[in-house]
Steps between C-alpha positions, in 0.01 A plus 500: 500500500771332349801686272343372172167664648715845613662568164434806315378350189211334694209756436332383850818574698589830338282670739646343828873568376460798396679451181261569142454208307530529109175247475342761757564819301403335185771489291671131556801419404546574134738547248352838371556661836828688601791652323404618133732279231588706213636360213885449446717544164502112550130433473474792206804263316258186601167639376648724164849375418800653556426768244261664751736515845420885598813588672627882454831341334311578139280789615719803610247750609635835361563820687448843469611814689448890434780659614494762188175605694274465172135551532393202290717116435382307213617166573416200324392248738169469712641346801892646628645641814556914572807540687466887521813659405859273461667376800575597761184741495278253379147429708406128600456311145157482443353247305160678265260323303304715247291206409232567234605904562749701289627748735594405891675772762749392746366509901890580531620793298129578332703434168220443202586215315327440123482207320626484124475169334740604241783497769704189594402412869790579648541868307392825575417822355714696586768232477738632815167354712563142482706339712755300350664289790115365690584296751 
């Protein structure tokens, strides 16, 4: 056989070279195979504007600890990050979604956190539970 006959993207020779062929396995050689592309703040600016980049610049997520060791934190945001108690004693920063729910506990520090829509997003009840400097 000659090299053209040998290569691995000949589905006859695949067998004798050991090597799988794409065109053997069934898949060929498309464009919709390999790495997943996800989009970039550059395609979001190409498709929506510049009005709708979604970097975190505009959307600080706030933060929340319990270091008074209250039972219950009304907060008033759905989606935040527990920290546990201030630094340095502070637990991995979690990020927690209540989603349609009003009430969410930390896997962390078990803190229960309650939603109140008549607090900002980035307050708490009591008040000493938000973190001021999230980073």
């Amino acid at each position: 056989m000659t090299q053209r006959e040998l290569s691995p993207t000949n589905v006859e020779s695949s067998a004798l070279i050991g090597v799988p062929c794409p065109g053997a396995l069934g898949i060929g050689r498309s464009a919709r195979y390999g790495a997943a592309r996800f989009p970039t703040r550059y395609d979001f600016r190409r498709m929506y504007g510049a009005a709708a980049d979604p970097t975190m610049a505009e959307n600080i997520v706030p933060h929340f600890h319990n270091t008074p060791g209250v039972p219950v934190i009304e907060i008033g945001a759905r989606e935040f990050q527990c920290v546990g108690a201030t630094p340095p004693f502070d637990h991995p920063h979690v990020f927690l979604d209540m989603g349609d729910a009003n009430e969410i506990i930390c896997p962390y520090c078990s803190t229960l956190y309650r939603y109140d829509a008549s607090l900002d997003s980035h307050s708490a009840r009591p008040p000493e539970c938000a973190l001021e400097s999230a980073a």
